[in-house]
N, C-alpha and C positions, 0 to 999 in steps of 0.2 A: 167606843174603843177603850179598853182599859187604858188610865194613863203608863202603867209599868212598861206594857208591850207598847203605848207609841213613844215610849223613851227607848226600850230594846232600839225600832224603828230606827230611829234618827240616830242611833251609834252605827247604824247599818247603813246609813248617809241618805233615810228617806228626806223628801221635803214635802213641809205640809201646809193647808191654807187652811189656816184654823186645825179642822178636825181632820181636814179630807185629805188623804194621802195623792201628794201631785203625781210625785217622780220620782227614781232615787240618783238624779244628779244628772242625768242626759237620755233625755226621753226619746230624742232619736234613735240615738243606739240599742236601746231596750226594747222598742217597740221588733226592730230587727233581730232580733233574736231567737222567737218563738217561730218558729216549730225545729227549727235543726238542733238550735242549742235546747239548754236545759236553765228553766228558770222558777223564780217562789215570786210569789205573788200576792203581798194583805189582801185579805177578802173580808176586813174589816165595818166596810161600807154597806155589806149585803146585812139585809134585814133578818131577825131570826124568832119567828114565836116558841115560845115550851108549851106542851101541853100537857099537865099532871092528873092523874086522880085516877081511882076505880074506874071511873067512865068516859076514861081521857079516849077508848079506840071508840067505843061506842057513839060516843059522840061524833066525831071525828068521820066515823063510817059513816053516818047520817046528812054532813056536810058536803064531804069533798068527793069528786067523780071519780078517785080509784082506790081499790080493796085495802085499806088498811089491815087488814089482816096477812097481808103479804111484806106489811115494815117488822122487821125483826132486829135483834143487834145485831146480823149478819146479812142485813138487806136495805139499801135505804130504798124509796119510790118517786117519780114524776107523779104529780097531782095539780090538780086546781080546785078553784074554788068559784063557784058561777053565781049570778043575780037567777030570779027565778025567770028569765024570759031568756035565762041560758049563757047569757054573756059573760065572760070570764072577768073576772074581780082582780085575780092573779094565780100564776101559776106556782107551783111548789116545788120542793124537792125534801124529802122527809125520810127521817133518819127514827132510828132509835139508839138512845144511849141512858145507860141503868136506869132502866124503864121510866123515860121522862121521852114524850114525840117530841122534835123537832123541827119546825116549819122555816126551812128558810125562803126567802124572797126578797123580792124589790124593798128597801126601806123607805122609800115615797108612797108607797102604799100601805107601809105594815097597821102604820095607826088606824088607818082606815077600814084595814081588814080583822084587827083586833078586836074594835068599837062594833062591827058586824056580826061578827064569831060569838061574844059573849054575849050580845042580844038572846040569843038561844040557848046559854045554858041553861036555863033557870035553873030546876030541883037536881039538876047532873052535879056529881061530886065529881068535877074539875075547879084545875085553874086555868087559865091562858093567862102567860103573862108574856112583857116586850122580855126578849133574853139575849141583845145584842150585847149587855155587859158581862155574858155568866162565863162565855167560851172564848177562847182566842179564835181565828180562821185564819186560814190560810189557803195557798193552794200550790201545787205543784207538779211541772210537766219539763217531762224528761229522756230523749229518744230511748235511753239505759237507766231509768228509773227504776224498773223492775229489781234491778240488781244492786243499786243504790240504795233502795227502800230497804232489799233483803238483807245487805251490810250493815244499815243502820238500826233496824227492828226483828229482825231475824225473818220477816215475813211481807206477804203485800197481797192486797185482794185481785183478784184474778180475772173475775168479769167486771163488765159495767154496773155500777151502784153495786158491787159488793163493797159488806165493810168489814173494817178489824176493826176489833176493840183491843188495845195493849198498852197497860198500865193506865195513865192518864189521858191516854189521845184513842180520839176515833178517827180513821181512815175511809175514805171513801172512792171507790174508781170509779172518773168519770169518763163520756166518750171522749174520744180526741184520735186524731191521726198518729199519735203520741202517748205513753203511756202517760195518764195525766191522774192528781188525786187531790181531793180536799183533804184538812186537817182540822179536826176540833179537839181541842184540851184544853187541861189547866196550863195556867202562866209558864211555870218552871219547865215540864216537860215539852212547851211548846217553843221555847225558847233553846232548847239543847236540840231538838230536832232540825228546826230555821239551820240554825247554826252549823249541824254537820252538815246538812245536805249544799248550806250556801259553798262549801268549800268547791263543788264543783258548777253551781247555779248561779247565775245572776238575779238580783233584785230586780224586780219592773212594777212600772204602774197597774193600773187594772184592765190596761185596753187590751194588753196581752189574753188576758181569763176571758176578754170579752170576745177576743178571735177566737178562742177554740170553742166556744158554745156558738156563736154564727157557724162553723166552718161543721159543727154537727151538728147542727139544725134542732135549737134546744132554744124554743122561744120562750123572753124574758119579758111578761108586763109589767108597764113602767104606769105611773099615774096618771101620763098622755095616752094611753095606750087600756085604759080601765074600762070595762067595761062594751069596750069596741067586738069584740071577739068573741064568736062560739069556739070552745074548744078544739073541734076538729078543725077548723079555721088556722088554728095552730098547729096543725098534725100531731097532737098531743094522743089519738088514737093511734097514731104510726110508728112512735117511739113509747108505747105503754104507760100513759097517762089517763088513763079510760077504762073503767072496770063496766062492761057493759052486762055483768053476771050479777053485781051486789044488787042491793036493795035501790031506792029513792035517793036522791040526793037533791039541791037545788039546780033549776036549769034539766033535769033528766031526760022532760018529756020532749024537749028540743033539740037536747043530745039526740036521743035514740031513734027522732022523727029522720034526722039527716042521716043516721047509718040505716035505719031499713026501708027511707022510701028515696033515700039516693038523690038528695035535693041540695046537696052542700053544692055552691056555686064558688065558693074561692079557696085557696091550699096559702099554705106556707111555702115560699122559693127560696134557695138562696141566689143572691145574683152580685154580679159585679157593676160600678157605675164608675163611668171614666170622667169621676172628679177627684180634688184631695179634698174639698168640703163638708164637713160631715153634716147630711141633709138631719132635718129633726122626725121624730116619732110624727107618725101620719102625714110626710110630707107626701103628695102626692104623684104616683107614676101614670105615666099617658099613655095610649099606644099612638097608634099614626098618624090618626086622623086627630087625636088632640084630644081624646074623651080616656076619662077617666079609667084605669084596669086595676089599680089595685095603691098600695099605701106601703110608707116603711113601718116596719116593729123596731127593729135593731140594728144598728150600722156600726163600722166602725174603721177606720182607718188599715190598710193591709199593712204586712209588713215590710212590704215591699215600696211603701208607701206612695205609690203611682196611681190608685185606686180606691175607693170606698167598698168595702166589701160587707153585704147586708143582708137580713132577714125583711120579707116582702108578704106581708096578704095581699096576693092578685087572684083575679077573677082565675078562672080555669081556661076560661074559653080565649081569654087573650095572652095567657103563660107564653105560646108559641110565636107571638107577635113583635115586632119591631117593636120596643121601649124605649121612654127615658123620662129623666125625671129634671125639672128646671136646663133642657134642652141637653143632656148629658146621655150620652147612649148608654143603655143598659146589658148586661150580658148576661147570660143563664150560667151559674155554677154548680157543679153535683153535690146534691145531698148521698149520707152516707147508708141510707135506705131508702125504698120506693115510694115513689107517692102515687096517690090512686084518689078518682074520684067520689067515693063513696059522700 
C-alpha cells in the first residue's frame, strides 16, 4: 500500500494492524451495510501482477485458461492459472490499462505465482513484475451508483467486467446484486474520487467486498486453497473463465477431458451455515452419514450476522443432501447463474 493513501486512510478514521486495513472504527455496523446501503471499500490487500512487453499477450495466452485476446481497455476477464495436472494455482481477474496486463489475485499467492510465471519467460520480451505499489484499489457498491458514478465521472461501465479508462482511474463493473465497481489510479485522482463518492458511502473493511463475490459466486484461491482445484471445480467455466477455443495452456488436457467426457464429480455451491464462526479454507463438510461431501473455499460472516455465508467445492452427488460442517447445519443458497454437471 502506498504510505500516502494509508495516510488519506486513517484521516477517513481507518484502523490498521501494521499494514492491514482492520476497520474504519465499528466493524459491526459496517459489515451491515452492504447490500441496501452504499459503501468503498481499500482493496489494498489484494495481490496485483503487471505484465509488460511485446509478448506480454502472447505469453500470457500460453499460460492461463482464457482468451487474452478478449482483455482490451474496455474489457477486463476471469482467468486462472493451472499446475500441469490441471489444478489451479490461482484464479485471476485481468484488466488492461495503457497497454501494461493486470493480474490481480490472492496476495498469499502472488509470490508464488510470480516465481512460476517467469520460469517460462525465457527468450519472451516481457516483464512480470509484483505491482501492488504502482495502483491505488479500491472498490465500490452502491444500490444508485450508477448515477453517483455518472455525476461524479460523467460515465460508468454498463455490463460486468466492462471498464472505463478516464483520466488517471480505471473503472471496472463487477457482478453484484448491486451496481458494484473496482477502482485503479494514480494517488491524486484516487483520492478525489474516495472522497466525492464517501459523501454518500460508508467506509468498511474488506468482509464487505468479500460478501458480494461469495453472494456471485466468484471463487477466490487463497494459499490454503492452491492447488486443490480443477477449474471447473470452481465453475470458472460457468461465469467465463475458460476459453475452450484458444490454444494449450497448462492443465488443458484435464480441463477439456472433464468438459467432453462429463467426468467432473464436484461444482462450486454457495451455502449457508448456522454458525457465526468463521470455518477455515478446506474445513470439511459431512453429509449424514458422517462421510465426507465437499470442503470450504471462501466464507465469510453475513450481514446479517446470524450466519456464515460461504463458497463450497462439494461432490455433485451429495449437493442435494442434508450437510453440515463441525455439527452446524448447512443450507443451499442461489447462485446467480446455472450450475450444470458437465
Amino acid at each position: 500500500m502506498k504510505p500516502e493513501w494509508k495516510n488519506f486512510l486513517i484521516e477517513q478514521g481507518a484502523e490498521f494492524d501494521g499494514s492491514t486495513l482492520l476497520h474504519f472504527g465499528n466493524p459491526e455496523r459496517e459489515r451491515r451495510i452492504a447490500p441496501q446501503g452504499a459503501i468503498l471499500c481499500d482493496l489494498s490487500h489484494q495481490g496485483l501482477i503487471s505484465a509488460t512487453g511485446v509478448d506480454a499477450a502472447a505469453f500470457l495466452q500460453g499460460q492461463l485458461s482464457n482468451d487474452i485476446q478478449q482483455v482490451s481497455a474496455a474489457r477486463a476477464q476471469l482467468s486462472s492459472y493451472s499446475s500441469p495436472k490441471g489444478r489451479a494455482y490461482t484464479t485471476f481477474q485481468i484488466m488492461q490499462r495503457q497497454g501494461v496486463y493486470y493480474l490481480a489475485l490472492s496476495s498469499d499467492v502472488l509470490e508464488t505465482v510470480l516465481k512460476r510465471l517467469r520460469l517460462f519467460v525465457m527468450r519472451s520480451k516481457l516483464a512480470l513484475e509484483d505491482a501492488r505499489e504502482s495502483l491505488v484499489h479500491f472498490g465500490y457498491a452502491d444500490p444508485i451508483g450508477e448515477q453517483r458514478l455518472q455525476a461524479a465521472l460523467g460515465d460508468y461501465p454498463k455490463q460486468v467486467l466492462d471498464v472505463m479508462q478516464t483520466g488517471n482511474l480505471t473503472i471496472i463493473r463487477q457482478a453484484a446484486s448491486v451496481p458494484r465497481f473496482e477502482i485503479y489510479g494514480e494517488l491524486d485522482d484516487a483520492r478525489q474520487l474516495w472522497s466525492r463518492l464517501s459523501v454518500h458511502a460508508a467506509a468498511v473493511g474488506s468482509a464487505s467486498w468479500d460478501y458480494f463475490d461469495i453472494e456471485a459466486g466468484i471463487p477466490k484461491i487463497t494459499a490454503a486453497s492452491m492447488e486443490a482445484w480443477v477449474p471447473q471445480m470452481l465453475n470458472l467455466h460457468l461465469i467465463n473463465g475458460i476459453s475452450f477455443k484458444k490454444g494449450c495452456f497448462p492443465g488443458q488436457e484435464i480441463v477439456a477431458r472433464l468438459k467432453y467426457l462429463g467426468k467432473n464429480k464436484r461444482q462450486l455451491y454457495r451455502i449457508a451455515i448456522d454458525t457465526v464462526h468463521q470455518p477455515a479454507v478446506g474445513a470439511k463438510i459431512q453429509d449424514a452419514q458422517g462421510e465426507e461431501a465437499g470442503e470450504i473455499l471462501n466464507a465469510v460472516l453475513s450481514p446479517s450476522g446470524n450466519q456464515i455465508e460461504a463458497l463450497a467445492v462439494l461432490k455433485i452427488a451429495a449437493a442435494d443432501q442434508a450437510l453440515s460442517l463441525a455439527g452446524a447445519k448447512i443450507n443451499s443458497l442461489p447462485l446467480p447463474y446455472s450450475l450444470d454437471s458437465e
